[in-house]
C-alpha positions as CSV (number, residue, x, y, z in Angstrom):
1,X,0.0,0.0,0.0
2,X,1.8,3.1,-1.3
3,X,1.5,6.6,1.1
4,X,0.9,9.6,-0.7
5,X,2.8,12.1,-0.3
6,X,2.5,14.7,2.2
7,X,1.4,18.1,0.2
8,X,3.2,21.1,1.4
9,X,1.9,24.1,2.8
10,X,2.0,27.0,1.1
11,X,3.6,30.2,2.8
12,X,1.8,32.7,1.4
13,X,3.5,35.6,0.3
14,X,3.1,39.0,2.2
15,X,0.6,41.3,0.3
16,X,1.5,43.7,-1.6
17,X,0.2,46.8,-0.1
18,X,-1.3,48.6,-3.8
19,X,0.4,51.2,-5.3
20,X,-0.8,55.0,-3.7
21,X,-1.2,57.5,-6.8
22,X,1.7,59.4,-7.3
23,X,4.8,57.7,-7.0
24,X,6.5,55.6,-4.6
25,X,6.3,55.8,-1.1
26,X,3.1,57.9,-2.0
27,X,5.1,60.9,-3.1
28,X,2.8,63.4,-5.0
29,X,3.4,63.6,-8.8
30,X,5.1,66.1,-10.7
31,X,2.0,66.9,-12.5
32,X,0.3,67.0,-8.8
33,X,2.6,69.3,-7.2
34,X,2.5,71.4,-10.6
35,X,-1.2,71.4,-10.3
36,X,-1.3,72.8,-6.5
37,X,1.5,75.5,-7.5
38,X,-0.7,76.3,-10.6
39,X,-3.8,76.4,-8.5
40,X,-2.1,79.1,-5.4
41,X,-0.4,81.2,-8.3
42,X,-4.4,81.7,-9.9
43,X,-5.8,82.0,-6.3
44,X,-2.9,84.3,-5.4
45,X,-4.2,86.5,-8.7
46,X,-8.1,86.7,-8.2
47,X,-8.7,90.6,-7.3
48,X,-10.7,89.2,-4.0
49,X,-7.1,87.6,-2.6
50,X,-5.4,90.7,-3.5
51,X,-7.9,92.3,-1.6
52,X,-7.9,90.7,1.8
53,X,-3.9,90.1,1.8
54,X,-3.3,93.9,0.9
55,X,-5.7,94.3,4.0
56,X,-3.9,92.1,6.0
57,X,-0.6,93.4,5.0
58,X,-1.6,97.1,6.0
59,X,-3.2,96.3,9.3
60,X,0.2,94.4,10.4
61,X,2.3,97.7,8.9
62,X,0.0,99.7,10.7
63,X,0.1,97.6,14.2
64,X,3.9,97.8,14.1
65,X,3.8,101.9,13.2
66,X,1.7,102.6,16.0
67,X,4.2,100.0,18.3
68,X,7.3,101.9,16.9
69,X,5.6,105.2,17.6
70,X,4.4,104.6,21.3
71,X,7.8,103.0,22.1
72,X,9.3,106.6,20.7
73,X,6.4,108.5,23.2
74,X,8.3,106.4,25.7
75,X,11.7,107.4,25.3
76,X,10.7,111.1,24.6
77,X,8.7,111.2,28.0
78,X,11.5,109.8,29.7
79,X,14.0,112.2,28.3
80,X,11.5,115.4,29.1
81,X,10.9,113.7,32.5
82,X,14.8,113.6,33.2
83,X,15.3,117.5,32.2
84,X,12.7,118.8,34.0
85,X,13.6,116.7,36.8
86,X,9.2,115.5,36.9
87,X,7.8,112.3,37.3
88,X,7.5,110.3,34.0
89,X,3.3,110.4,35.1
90,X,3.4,114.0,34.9
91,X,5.5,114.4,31.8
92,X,4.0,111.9,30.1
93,X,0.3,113.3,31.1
94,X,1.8,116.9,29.2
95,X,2.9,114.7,26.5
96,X,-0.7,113.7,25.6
97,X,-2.2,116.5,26.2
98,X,-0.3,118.5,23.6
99,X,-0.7,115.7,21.2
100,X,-4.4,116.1,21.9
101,X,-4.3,119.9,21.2
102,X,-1.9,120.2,18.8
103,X,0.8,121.8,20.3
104,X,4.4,121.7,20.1
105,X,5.4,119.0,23.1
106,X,8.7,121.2,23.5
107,X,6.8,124.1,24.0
108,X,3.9,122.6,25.8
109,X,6.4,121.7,28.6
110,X,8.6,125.1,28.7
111,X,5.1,126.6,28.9
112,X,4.3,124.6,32.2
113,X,7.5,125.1,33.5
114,X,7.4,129.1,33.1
115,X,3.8,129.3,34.4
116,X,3.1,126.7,37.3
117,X,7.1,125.1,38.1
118,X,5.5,121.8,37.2
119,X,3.1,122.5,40.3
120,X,-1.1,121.1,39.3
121,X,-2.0,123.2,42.6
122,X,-0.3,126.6,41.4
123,X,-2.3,129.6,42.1
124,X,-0.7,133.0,41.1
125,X,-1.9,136.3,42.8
126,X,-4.2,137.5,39.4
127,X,-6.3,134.2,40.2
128,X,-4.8,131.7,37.4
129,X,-4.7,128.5,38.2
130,X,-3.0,125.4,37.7
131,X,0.2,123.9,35.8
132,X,-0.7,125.9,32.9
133,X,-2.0,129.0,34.8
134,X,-5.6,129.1,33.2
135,X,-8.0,132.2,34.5
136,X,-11.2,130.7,35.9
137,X,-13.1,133.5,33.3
138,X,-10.7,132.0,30.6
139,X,-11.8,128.1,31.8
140,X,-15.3,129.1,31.4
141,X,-15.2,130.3,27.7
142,X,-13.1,127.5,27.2
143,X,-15.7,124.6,28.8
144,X,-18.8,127.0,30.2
145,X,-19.7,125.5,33.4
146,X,-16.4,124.6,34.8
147,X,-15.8,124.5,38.5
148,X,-12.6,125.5,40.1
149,X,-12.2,122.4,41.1
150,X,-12.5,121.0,37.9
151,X,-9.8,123.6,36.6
152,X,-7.5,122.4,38.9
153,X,-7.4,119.0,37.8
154,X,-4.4,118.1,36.5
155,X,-5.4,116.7,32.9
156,X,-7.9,119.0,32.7
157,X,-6.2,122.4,33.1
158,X,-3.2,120.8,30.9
159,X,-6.0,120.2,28.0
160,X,-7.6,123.5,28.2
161,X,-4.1,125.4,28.8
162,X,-3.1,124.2,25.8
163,X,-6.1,124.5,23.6
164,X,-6.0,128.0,24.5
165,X,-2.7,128.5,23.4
166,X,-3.5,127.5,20.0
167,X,-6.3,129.2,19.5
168,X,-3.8,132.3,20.1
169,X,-1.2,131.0,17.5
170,X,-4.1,130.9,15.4
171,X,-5.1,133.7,16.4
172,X,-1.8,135.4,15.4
173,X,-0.8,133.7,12.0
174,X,1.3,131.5,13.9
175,X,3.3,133.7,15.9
176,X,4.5,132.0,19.2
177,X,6.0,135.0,20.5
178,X,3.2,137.0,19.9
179,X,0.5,134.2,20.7
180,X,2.6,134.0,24.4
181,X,2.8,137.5,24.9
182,X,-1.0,137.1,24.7
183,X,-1.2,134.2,27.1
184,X,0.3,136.0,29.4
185,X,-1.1,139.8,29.2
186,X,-4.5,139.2,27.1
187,X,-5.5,139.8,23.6
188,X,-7.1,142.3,25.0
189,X,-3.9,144.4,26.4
190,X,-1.8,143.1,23.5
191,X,-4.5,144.9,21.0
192,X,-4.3,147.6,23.1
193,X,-0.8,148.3,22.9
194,X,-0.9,147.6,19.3
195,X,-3.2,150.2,18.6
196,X,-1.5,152.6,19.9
197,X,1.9,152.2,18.3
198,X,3.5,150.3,21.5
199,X,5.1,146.9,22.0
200,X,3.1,144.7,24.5
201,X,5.8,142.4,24.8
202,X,6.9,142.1,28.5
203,X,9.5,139.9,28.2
204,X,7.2,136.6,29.3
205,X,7.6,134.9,25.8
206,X,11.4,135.0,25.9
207,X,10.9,133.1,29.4
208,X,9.3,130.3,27.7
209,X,10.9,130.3,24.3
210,X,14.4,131.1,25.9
211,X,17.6,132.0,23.7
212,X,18.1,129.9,20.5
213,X,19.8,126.3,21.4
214,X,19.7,127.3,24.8
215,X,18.7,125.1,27.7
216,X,15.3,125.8,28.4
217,X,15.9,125.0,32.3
218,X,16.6,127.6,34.5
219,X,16.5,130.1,31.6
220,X,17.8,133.6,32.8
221,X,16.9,136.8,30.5
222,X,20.0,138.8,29.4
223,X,17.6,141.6,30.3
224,X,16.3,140.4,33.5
225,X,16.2,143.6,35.4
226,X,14.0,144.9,32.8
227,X,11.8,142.1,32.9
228,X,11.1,143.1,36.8
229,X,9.3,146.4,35.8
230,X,7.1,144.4,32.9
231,X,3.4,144.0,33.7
232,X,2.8,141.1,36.0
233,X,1.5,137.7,34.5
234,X,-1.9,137.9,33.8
235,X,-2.6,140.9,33.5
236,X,-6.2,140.9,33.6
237,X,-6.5,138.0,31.0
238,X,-10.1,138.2,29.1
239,X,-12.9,135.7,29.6
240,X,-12.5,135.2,25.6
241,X,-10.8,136.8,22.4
242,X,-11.5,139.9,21.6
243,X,-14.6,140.7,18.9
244,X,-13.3,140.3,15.3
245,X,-9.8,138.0,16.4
């Protein structure tokens, strides 16, 4: 009786995992990656895209203009803090309020420094109050209703200071020298004088403008015994500009 013969078993062979499109090891194509390129380049060119990446683009410039610029507000308050030898609160509060106004910052703080020291609770003999030296009848043109209270806040009096200021450079084609000369004696006075073939200046706008490239701390008048016969500050300052200013 014969055996037959054992059969063998069959190993199968690992299965071939199929073929991904593309290449091997499922690279894409050539024709793919051309296709996607293609496809970004047309997307990149529809006026829509433009659109929102030029919008994009702008907001980020203008996010990192307004960072460079506060960072420069920074340093500047720091520096006008240091000369004046103020807090960086205090100089940075006459920083925005001349930026608010419109006023020259350099001048903003030489005009606090002539008129108040850098002191928010200054009160001068004519009635002015305050770091810029505002007179209550001024205040009330300026914002009817104000109390003195109200004038002697610190931001406050700095805002309407300087507001009044400008409206004298106005005022005077831009004339600073003039425009102080006013601050300090009234449109009034300074018309006045005018009209009658006089000078009104009194030697106050020189105190605040100070010599050319000179330091404007401590500033001494080469004619300061002169200055000691001028009218006295505020000299009876009007409630508002003169009719027809």
């Amino acid at each position: 009786m014969s055996s037959r013969p054992t059969p063998r078993r069959r190993i199968n062979a690992p299965r071939r995992s199929p073929r991904r499109a593309g290449g091997p090891l499922g690279r894409p194509s050539a024709a793919r990656t051309a296709g996607v390129a293609a496809l970004l380049v047309l997307l990149a060119l529809l006026p829509p895209t433009r659109a929102v990446a030029a919008a994009v683009w702008s907001r980020v410039g203008d996010a990192v203009a307004a960072t460079r610029a506060a960072e420069a507000r920074e340093r500047m308050v720091a520096a006008y803090a240091r000369r004046y030898g103020i807090s960086t609160e205090l100089a940075g509060a006459i920083e925005r309020a001349a930026r608010a106004e419109r006023i020259e910052t350099e001048l903003a703080f030489r005009l606090v420094r002539v008129e108040s020291a850098f002191r928010p609770d200054a009160v001068s003999s004519a009635g002015a109050l305050g770091l810029t030296q505002v007179m209550p009848a001024t205040a009330k043109y300026l914002q009817p209703g104000i109390t003195r209270a109200q004038l002697l806040d610190r931001d406050t009096n700095l805002r309407l200071g300087f507001r009044y200021l400008r409206e004298l450079i106005a005022v005077y084609d831009g004339d600073q020298e003039e425009a102080l000369t006013a601050y300090n004696r009234g449109p009034g006075t300074v018309a006045r004088i005018r009209g009658a073939g006089g000078d009104p200046a009194n030697g106050y706008a020189d105190l605040v403008l100070g010599k050319r490239g000179g330091s404007p701390v401590n500033h001494v008048r080469h004619d300061s015994a002169a200055a000691a016969s001028a009218a006295p500050a505020h000299e009876l300052a009007p409630a508002r500009l003169p009719a027809g200013f």
